[in-house]
N, C-alpha and C positions, 0 to 999 in steps of 0.2 A: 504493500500500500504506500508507503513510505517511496517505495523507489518510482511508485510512477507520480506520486505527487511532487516530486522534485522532476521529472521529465518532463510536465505540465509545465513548470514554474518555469524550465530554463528555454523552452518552446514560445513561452509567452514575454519570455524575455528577448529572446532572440528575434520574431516578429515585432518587438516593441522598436529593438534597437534599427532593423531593417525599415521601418517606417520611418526612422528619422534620416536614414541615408536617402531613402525615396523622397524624403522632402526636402532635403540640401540638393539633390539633383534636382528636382524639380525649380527651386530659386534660382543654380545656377545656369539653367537652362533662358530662364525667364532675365536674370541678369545679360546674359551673351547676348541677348536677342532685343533688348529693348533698354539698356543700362551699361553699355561693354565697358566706356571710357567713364572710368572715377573720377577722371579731371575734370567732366562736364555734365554728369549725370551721377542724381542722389539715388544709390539703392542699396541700403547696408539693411542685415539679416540678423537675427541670434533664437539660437531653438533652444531649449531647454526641454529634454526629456526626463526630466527626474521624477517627474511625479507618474501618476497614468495619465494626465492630460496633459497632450505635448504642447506647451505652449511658444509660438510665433510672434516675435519682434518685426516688425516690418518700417522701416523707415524710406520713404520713397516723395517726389517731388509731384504735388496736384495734378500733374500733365501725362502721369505714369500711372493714371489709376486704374486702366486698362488691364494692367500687372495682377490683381487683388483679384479681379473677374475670374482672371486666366489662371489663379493659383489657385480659388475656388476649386475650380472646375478639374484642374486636375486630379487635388484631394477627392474629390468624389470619384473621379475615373480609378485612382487606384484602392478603391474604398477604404479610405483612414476619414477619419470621424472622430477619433478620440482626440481635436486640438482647439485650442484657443487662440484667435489671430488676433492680436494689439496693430491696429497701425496707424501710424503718424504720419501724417502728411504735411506734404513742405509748401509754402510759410509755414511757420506755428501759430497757432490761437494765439500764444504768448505774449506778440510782437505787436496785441490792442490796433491791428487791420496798418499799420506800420511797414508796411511790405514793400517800400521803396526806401533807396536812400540816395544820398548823393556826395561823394568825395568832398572832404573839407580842406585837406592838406594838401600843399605843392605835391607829394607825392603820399600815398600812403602804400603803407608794403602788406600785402597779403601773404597770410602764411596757411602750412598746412592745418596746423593746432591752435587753437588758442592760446598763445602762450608767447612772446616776447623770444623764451629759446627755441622756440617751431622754426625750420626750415620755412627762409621764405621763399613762394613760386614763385609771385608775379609781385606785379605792384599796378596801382591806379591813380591817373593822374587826378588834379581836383578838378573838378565837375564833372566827373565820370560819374552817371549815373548804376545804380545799382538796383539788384530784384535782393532782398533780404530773406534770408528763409528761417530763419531762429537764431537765437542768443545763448550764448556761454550760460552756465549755471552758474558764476559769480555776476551774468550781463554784462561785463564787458570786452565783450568780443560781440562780432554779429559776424555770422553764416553767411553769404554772398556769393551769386553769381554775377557777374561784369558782362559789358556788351559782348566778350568774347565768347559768349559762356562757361568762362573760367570759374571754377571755384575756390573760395577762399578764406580762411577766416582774417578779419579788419577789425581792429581798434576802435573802442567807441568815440574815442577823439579824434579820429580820423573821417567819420563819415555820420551825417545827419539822419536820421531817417525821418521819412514824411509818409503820410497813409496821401491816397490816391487824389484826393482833393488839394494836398498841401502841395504834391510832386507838381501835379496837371498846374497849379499857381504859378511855380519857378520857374517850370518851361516855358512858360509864356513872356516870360520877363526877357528883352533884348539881349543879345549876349555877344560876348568880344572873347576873341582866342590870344592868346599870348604867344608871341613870335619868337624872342631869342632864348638862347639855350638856358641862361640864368638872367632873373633880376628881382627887385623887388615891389612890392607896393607899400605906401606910404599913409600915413594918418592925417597929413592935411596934403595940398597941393603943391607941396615944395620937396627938392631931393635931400634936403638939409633936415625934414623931417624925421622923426619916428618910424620904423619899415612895423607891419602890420603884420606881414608874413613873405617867405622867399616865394620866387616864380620858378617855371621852367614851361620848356616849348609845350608846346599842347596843354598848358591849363584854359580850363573853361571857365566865365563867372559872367555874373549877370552885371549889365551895367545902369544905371541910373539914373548919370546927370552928367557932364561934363564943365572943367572949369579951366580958364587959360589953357593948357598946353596938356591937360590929363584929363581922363577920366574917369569917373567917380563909379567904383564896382558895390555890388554887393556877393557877400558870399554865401555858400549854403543855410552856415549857423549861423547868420544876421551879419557879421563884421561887415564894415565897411572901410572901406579906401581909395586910393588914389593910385593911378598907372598911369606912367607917361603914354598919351595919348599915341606917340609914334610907334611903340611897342605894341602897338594890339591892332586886332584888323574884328569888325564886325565879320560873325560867324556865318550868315548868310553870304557873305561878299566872298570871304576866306572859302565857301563849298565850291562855287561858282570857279574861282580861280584854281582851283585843284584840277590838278588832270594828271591821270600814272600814266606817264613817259618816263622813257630812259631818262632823259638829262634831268628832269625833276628829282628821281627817284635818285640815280649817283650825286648830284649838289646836294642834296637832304642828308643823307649818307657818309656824306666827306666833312659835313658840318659835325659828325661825329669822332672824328681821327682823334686817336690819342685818349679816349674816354679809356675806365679802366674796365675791366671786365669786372661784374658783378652777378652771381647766383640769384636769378629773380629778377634783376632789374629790366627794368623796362621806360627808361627816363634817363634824361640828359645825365642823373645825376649816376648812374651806373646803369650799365648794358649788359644782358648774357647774349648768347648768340642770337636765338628767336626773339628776343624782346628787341634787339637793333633791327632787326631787319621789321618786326611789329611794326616798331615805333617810326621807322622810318614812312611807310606804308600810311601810319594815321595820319603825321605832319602833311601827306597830302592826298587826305577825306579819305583813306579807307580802312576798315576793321580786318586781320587779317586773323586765322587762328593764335593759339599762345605758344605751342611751345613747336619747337624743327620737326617730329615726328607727324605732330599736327600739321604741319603748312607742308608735309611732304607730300599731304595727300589730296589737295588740291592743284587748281592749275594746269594746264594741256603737257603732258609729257614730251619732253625731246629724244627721240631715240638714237641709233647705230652710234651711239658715244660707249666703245670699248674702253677706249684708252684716253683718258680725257689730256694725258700731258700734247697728244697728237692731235686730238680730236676737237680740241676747246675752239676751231674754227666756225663749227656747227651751233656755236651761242650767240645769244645777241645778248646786248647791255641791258641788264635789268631782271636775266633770267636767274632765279634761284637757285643754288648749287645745295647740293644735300651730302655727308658725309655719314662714316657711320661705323658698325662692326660687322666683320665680312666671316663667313660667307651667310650669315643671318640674314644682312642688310638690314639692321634696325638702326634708324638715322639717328643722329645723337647731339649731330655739329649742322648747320645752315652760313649760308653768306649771299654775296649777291653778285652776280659777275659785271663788272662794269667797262670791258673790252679789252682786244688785244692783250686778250690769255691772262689778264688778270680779277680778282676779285674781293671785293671789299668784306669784311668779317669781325667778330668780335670771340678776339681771343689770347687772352692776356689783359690787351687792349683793342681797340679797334684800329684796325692795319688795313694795309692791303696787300697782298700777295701773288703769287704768278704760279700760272701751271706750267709756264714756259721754262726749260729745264737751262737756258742760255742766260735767264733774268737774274738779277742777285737778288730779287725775292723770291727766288725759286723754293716752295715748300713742298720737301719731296713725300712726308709724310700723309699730308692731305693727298696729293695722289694718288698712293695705296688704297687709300679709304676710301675714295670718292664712289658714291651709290649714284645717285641719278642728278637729274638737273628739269627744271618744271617751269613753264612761261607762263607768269600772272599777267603781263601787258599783254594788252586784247582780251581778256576773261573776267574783267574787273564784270560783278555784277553777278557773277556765277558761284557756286556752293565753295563757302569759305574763302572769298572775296570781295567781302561784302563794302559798298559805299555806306561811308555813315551815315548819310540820309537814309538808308534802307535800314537800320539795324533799330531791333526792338526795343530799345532804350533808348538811345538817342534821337530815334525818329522825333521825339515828342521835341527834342529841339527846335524843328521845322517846322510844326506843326504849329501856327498861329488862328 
């Protein structure tokens, strides 16, 4: 009696434990299919089988609730029933209908953790609007997707948040971009004044009044100041003027020579590789993915390039060069090629380098490497190419 009630026991144990592999295949199936990239899509899991009711964590973004349907559904197809599904949906209730923000600092660094020692990914210039999805359990961090659809977690002193009536108010407010790579703004209209806060290229902010020779800004959290009026160009006038050409795209680019390399940055004031070629991209009107592996996978391919130290004739100025670990080819490094076998990059610093093995920037090591090369001029407008007037955030810049 004894020996078959322990047969039972370790029988019922053993389809208990099977049920919970059936259901981690199942998420990760549902993950693959509708959540693969963690950079830009929320879908984190946790099952707890300890009890008899397996209970399911589900943490997923409003736009993924399809997911919930489709994991239903499957639980029924392999008939388990003994579970409890928790799920949280991104925004959080938490965040009192807060679900927008918008960058307060020249720059703010987003990282992976909440935490100051988190690895930081990216960074967002100020008036980079943001979609918020929940807050730190001490609140001060906030969750964030950026126009890129990066994710990130941001500093509460770094980014304002607004619920949907306060956001739709800012956008509306005229706005002026900041042109040189550093400066400052001011507390009255003189340079002899108090600075308010630093600049760098690409900050957005709203303007308000103008007086002698500056313009009077406002910023997301209320501050106000004053910017030499020849620094800044209105936003609308600045989309207008943009246009991705070679020569735009190398002058933009070469305005960065000599920055230093920075892990995450994405701003004058440090560059990693994808965040220079980014940045370079927005300074004229367009959003480009975040990180090398990302922007590899956009953009019309160049093909029969075997041997790029011979072959770099088949490039034109402008095309992005992709580096990487072979024979995987999983791209790691980005630059931009800006003619006659040479190409501009961030690494160390930002340089420029040559595939031509006769140049004394000759860098024989990136040749080895070298995985493919991908043409954004002429594709502007296509999947992950996106013009800022087209991008789900910023659009509302345009929109009067």
């Amino acid at each position: 009696m004894k020996k078959t009630f322990f047969i039972i026991l370790a029988l019922s144990v053993y389809l208990f434990a099977n049920q919970d592999v059936v259901i981690k295949q199942i998420l990760n199936n549902l993950k693959s299919k509708y959540a693969s990239d963690s950079r830009v899509s929320v879908f984190n899991y946790t099952i707890n089988s300890s009890t008899d009711t397996i209970k399911i964590n589900l943490e997923i973004e409003k736009e993924l609730e399809i997911v919930t349907v489709l994991l239903v559904d499957s639980l029924k197809q392999y008939k388990i029933t003994n579970y409890e599904l928790q799920i949280e949906k991104l925004p959080n209730v938490d965040l009192n209908n807060k679900f927008f923000g918008v960058v307060t600092l020249s720059v703010a660094n987003g990282r992976a953790k909440p935490s100051h020692a988190s690895e930081m990914v990216t960074q967002a210039l100020l008036g980079t609007p943001a979609k918020v999805l929940k807050k730190s359990v001490n609140g001060d961090w906030y969750f964030v997707k950026l126009p890129d659809n990066y994710l990130c977690w941001i500093e509460d002193e770094s980014i304002t948040l607004m619920d949907s009536t306060e956001f739709y108010k800012w956008c509306s407010l005229p706005k002026i971009i900041f042109l040189p790579e550093y400066g400052h703004c001011y507390e009255k209209p003189k340079i002899n004044s108090y600075y308010v806060s630093d600049l760098v290229v690409g900050n957005i902010l709203s303007i308000i009044g103008e007086q002698n020779n500056f313009v009077k800004v406002l910023f997301p959290d209320g501050r106000e100041a004053f910017i030499k009026k020849n620094e800044t160009k209105r936003l609308e006038e600045w989309v207008k003027e943009s246009k991705i050409t070679a020569e735009n795209l190398i002058k933009t680019g070469k305005r960065f020579l000599g920055q230093p390399y920075l892990w995450g940055g994405t701003s004058s004031k440090g560059l990693d590789c994808s965040g220079f070629v980014k940045t370079t991209f927005f300074i004229n009107g367009v959003i480009l993915q975040r990180d090398a592996s990302q922007q590899a996978l956009y953009g019309a391919e160049i093909n029969d390039i075997t041997d790029i130290s011979e072959d770099f004739n088949k490039l034109e100025p402008g095309d992005l060069l992709f580096w990487g670990r072979k024979p995987s080819n999983i791209v790691t490094h980005v630059g931009m090629y800006i003619g006659n076998g040479k190409y501009i990059h961030s690494s160390g610093k930002v340089k420029i380098n040559s595939f031509d093995s006769r140049d004394k920037i000759f860098l024989q090591r990136l040749v080895k490497i070298f995985i493919k090369a991908k043409r954004y001029i002429g594709n502007v407008g296509s999947e992950g190419i996106e013009p800022i007037t087209n991008n789900y955030l910023f659009q509302y810049y345009f929109k009067k």
